[in-house]
N, C-alpha and C positions, 0 to 999 in steps of 0.2 A: 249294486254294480261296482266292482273295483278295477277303479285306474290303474294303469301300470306307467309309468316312465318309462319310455326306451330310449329317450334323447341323452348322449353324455354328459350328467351332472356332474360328475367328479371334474370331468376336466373344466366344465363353466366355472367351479368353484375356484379351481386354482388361477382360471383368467382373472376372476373378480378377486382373490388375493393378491394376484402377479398386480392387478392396476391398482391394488388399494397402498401395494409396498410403494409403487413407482408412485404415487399421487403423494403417499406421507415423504418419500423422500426428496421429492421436488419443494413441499412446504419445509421441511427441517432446511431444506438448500437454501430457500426463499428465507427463512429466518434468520438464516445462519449468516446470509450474503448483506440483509438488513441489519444486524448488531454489528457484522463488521463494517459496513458503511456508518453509522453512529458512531463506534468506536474510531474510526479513521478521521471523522469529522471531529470530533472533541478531541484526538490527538494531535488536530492538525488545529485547532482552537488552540489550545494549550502551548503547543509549540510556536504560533505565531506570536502570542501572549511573553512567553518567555524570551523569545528573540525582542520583543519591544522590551522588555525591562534590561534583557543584555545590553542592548541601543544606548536605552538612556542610562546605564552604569557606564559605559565606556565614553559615551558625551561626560557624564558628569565627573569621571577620572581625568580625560583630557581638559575639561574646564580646573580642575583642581591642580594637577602638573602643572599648565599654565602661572596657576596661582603659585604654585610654590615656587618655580624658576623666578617670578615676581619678586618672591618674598626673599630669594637668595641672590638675588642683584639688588637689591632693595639695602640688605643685608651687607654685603661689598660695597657699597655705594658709605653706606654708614659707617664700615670699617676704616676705608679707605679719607673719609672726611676725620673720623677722630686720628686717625693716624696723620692727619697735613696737621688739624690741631694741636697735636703733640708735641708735631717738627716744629711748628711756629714756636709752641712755648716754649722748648727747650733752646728754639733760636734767643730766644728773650730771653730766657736762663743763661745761654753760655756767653751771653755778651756784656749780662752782669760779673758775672764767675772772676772776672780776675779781680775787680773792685771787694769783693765778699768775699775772696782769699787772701786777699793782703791785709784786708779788716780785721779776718780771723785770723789772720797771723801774729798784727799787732798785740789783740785781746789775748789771746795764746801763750805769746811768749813771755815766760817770765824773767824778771831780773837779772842779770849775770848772765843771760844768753843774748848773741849777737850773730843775728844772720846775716851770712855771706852772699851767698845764691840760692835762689828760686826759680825752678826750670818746672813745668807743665806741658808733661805730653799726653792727650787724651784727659784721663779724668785720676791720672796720678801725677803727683808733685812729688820732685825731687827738692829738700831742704838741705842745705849744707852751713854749717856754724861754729861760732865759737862758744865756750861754757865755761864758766869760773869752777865748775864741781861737776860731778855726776851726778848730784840730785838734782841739779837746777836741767841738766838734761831732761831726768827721770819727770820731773814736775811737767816739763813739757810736752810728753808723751801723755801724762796721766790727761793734764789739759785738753789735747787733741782729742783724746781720748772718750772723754765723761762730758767737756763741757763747749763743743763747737757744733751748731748744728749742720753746718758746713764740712767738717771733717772726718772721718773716719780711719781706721785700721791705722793705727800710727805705727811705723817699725824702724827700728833702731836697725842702719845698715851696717853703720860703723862708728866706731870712739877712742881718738889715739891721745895720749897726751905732746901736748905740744909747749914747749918755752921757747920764751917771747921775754927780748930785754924791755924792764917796766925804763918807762922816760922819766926817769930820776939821776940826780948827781951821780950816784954812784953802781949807776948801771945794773941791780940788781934782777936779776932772774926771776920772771913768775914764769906760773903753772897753771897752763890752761888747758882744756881739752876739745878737740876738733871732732866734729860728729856730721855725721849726712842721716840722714834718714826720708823713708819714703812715707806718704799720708795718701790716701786717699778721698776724691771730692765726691761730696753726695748734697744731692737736692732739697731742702728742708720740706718736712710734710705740709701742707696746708693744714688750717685747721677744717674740720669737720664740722658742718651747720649743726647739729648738737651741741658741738662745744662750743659754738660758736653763740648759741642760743641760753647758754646757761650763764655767762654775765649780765646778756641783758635783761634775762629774768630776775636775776639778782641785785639788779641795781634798783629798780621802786621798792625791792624789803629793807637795802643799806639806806634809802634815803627814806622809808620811814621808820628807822631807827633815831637817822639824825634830826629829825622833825622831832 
């Protein structure tokens, strides 16, 4: 006996493909709506994550500015104390100063020169004198010069010759010369704990010599 179909297969076939496209395209939707929900979640993981580390970079910047504005008041505060110490010492410096210029002026001057005036404005001296020669000027220059620790830049402003009646019977004529010149004052260095340290290592080797 042979059956026949007369019901429309073709079209049930293409229902049963129409709902099998809609049924996979609802799962790829479903898949696709789940990965991007995963992936939203770990990006919003992630992004939360980074917003704390931004957090605590920007705490720990604003804690370190802090520190550093610390450390340049800190800073000023230090400059400003060696800077009153400095005023202090140079107060104590320049109250000695005119005692250690007339000292080195003594030690200075050599023989046949004879100062007139000493005038000190700021940290230059003006000297004015008399001189039996031009070397004995020249010597006092070289003096100021090489061997005051006190003095510096010696300059010859001027040198006229001058006579002057000698106090003798017969009223005889000398020849002397009138000179000014300017010097400059400067502060002696200290010594440096080196060199400060290197006599008194050397004195137990002199004194077991002398033993």
């Amino acid at each position: 006996m042979i059956l026949i179909n007369l019901l429309p297969h073709r079209e049930e076939k293409r229902r049963q493909r129409k709902r099998a496209f809609f049924v996979g395209l609802g799962a790829f939707a479903l898949a696709g709506a789940g990965i991007g929900l995963v992936w939203y979640s770990v990006l919003q993981q992630m992004t939360s994550a980074q917003q704390a580390r931004n957090q605590f970079l920007q705490a720990e910047i604003a804690r370190l500015d802090s520190q550093i504005k610390d450390i340049a008041t800190l800073r000023q505060e230090i400059e400003a104390l060696k800077a009153r110490q400095k005023a202090v010492e140079d107060l104590q410096t320049d109250r000695n100063t005119p005692i250690h210029l007339l000292d080195e002026l003594v030690k200075q001057t050599p023989e046949g020169v004879f100062l007139t005036s000493i005038k000190q404005t700021g940290q230059v001296v003006a000297v004015t004198g008399v001189a039996q020669t031009n070397e004995r000027v020249s010597e006092f220059l070289r003096n100021a010069l090489y061997n005051s620790p006190w003095l510096e830049k010696p300059e010859l402003v001027e040198i006229k010759v001058a006579t002057v009646a000698a106090a003798t019977a017969d009223r005889e004529q000398r020849r002397l010369f009138d000179f000014s010149m300017r010097l400059n004052l400067k502060r002696p260095q200290a010594p440096t704990a080196a060199e400060g340290a290197v006599p008194a290592a050397s004195a137990p080797a002199s004194q077991a010599k002398g033993t």
